[in-house]
N, C-alpha and C positions, 0 to 999 in steps of 0.2 A: 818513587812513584811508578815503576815499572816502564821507565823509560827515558831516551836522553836528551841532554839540555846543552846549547852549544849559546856560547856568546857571541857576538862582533861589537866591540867597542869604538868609536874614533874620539880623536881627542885625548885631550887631557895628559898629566904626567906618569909619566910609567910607571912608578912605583906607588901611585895613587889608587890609580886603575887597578892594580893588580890586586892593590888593600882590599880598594871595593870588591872585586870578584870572589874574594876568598871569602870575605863576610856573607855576598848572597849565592853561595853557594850552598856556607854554612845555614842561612836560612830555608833554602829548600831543603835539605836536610832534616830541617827543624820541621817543619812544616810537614814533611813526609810521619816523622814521631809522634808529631802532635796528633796528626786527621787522616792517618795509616789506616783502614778499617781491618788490615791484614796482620797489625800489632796485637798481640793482646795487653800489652801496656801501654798503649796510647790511649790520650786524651779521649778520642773519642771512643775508642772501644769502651775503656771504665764508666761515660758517660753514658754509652747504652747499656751497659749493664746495672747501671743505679750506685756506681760507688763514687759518682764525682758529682756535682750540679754544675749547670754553664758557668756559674759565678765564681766557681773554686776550679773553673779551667781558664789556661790561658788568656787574653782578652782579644785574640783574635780567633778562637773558637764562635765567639757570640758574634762577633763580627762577621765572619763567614755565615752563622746559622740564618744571619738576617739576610745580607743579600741572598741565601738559597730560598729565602722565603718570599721576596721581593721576584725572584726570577720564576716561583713560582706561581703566585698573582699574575705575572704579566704574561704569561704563554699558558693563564687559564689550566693550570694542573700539566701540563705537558713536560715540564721540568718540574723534577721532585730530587728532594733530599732523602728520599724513602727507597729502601730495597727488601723487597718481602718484609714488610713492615716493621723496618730497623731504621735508625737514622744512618743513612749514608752522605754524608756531602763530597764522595773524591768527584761527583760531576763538576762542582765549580771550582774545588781547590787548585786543581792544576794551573786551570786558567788564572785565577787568583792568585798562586805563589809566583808564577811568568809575570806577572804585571808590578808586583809587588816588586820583583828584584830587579827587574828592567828599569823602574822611576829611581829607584835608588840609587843603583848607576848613573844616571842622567842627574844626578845633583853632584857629580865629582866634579871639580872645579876644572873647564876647558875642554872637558866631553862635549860634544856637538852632536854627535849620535849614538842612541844604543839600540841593535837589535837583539832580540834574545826570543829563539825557538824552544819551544820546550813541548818534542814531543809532535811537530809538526804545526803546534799552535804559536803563530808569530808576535810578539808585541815591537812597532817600529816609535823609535821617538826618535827626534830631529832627522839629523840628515847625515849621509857615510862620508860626503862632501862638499867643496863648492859644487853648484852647479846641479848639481848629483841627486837625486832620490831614492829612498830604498826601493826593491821589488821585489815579491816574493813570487816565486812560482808556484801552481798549484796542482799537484800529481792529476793526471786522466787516472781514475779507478779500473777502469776496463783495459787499459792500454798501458801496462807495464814499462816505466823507465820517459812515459809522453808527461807532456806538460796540456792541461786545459785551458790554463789561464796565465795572465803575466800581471799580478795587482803592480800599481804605482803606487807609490806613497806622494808622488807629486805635487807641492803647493800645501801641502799638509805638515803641521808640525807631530801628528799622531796617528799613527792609524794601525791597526792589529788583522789579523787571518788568521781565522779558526778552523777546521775541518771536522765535522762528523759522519760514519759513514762505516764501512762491512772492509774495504779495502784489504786494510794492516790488518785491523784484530778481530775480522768477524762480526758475528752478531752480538754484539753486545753491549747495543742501546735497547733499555728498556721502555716499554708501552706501559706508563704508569697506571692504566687503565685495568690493566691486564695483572704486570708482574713478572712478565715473560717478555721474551726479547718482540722489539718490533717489527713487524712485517708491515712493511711499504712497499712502491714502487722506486723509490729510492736507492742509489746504490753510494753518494753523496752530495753533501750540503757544505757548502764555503759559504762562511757569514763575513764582511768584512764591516769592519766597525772604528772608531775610536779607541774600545777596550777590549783587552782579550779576554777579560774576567768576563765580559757579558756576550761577549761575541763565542765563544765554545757554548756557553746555553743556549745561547740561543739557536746555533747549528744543530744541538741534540735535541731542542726542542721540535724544530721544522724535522728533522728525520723523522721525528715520532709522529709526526701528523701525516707525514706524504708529501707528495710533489703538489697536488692542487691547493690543500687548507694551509701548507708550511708556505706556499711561494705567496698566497695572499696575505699571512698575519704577517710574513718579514716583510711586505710592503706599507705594513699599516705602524712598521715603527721608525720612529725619527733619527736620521743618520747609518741608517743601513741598510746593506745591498749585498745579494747573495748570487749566490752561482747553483744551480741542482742539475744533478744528474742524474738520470732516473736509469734503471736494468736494461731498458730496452735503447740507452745511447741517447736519449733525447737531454738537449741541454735547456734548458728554461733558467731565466736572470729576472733580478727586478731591474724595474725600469733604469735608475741610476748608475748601473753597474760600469756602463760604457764607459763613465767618467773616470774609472778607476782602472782601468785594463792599461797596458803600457810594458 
């Protein structure tokens, strides 16, 4: 996927653990083959071009198409599965395949936490230890090597950090309206959520809208709280974010 994936497991037996990791590793892997738009034998490429149907691909092909459809209903066309009018899904795969191997993990027997970044995009389940809570930091865009933010996962048995943003790789969220990369006042968007599947669209969805329409609809949805940072340094949060800083 054009980028790297680091584990932190606790818990559980060593030679358990390791089985696990090697399996979802092997499913990122998989996953990248499957919904690669960079393959031309992958699932989804033969699928845009007319030689597969969703029913004779995979069954987590359809399963991604719908949550890309679902996350496009709800941010009202602002996230799309569309690129110059192709079906692209790598917007939510990423976040999709991190969540997918992260739950996996957390079902080996005596794991108590798994965090797994993938890419910058955090999924946290349980806890690193007694007492303990995950935290993730979250890079200043403007200010090379700072930290903006310090999330807790505190009291929480789940919680994810997504980033959308010009940062790392430039401009290259697109303005589905358009087709061409977005121009905001934006420079990034920290969604933090429950899921990291839904928490990266919905990051990419508020970059595409801007700092004003992006900080009111992440307030108008249930169970999440974001962080934006717009060019000119300004920080604006939703209201609950305080809860979550640590």
């Amino acid at each position: 996927m054009g980028t790297v994936f680091s584990f932190d497991v606790r818990g559980g037996d060593p030679g358990a653990v390791q089985s696990a990791l090697e399996e979802a590793v092997a499913g990122l892997h998989r996953a990248d083959e499957v919904f690669s738009t960079y393959r031309d034998d992958s699932q989804i490429s033969r699928l845009v071009r007319g030689e597969l149907t969703v029913e004779e691909c995979d069954p987590e092909v359809a399963e991604v198409l719908e949550m890309g459809a679902e996350a496009e209903r709800t941010s009202e066309g602002w996230f799309s599965t569309s690129y110059e009018g192709r079906l692209d899904p790598t917007g939510i795969v990423k976040g999709w395949s991190v969540e997918r191997a992260a739950r996996a993990l957390a079902t080996v027997p005596g794991v108590i936490g798994v965090s797994l970044n993938g890419g910058g995009d955090v999924q946290l389940l349980g806890v690193p230890g007694a007492q303990r809570p995950w935290r993730v930091g979250v890079a200043d865009p403007l200010r090379p090597g700072g930290l903006a933010a310090v999330i807790s996962a505190a009291g929480l048995p789940e919680l994810a950090v997504a980033t959308s943003g010009t940062a790392e790789r430039g401009a290259h969220i697109v303005d589905p309206r358009t087709g061409r990369s977005a121009v905001t006042d934006l420079v990034a968007v920290t969604v933090v959520a429950p899921s990291v599947t839904w928490a990266d669209c919905w990051a990419t969805a508020a970059f595409a809208m801007g700092s004003r329409q992006g900080l009111r609809w992440l307030e108008s949805l249930e169970g999440v709280e974001a962080l934006l940072i717009t060019a000119g340094d300004e920080v604006r949060c939703t209201g609950g974010l305080a809860s979550r800083l640590g």
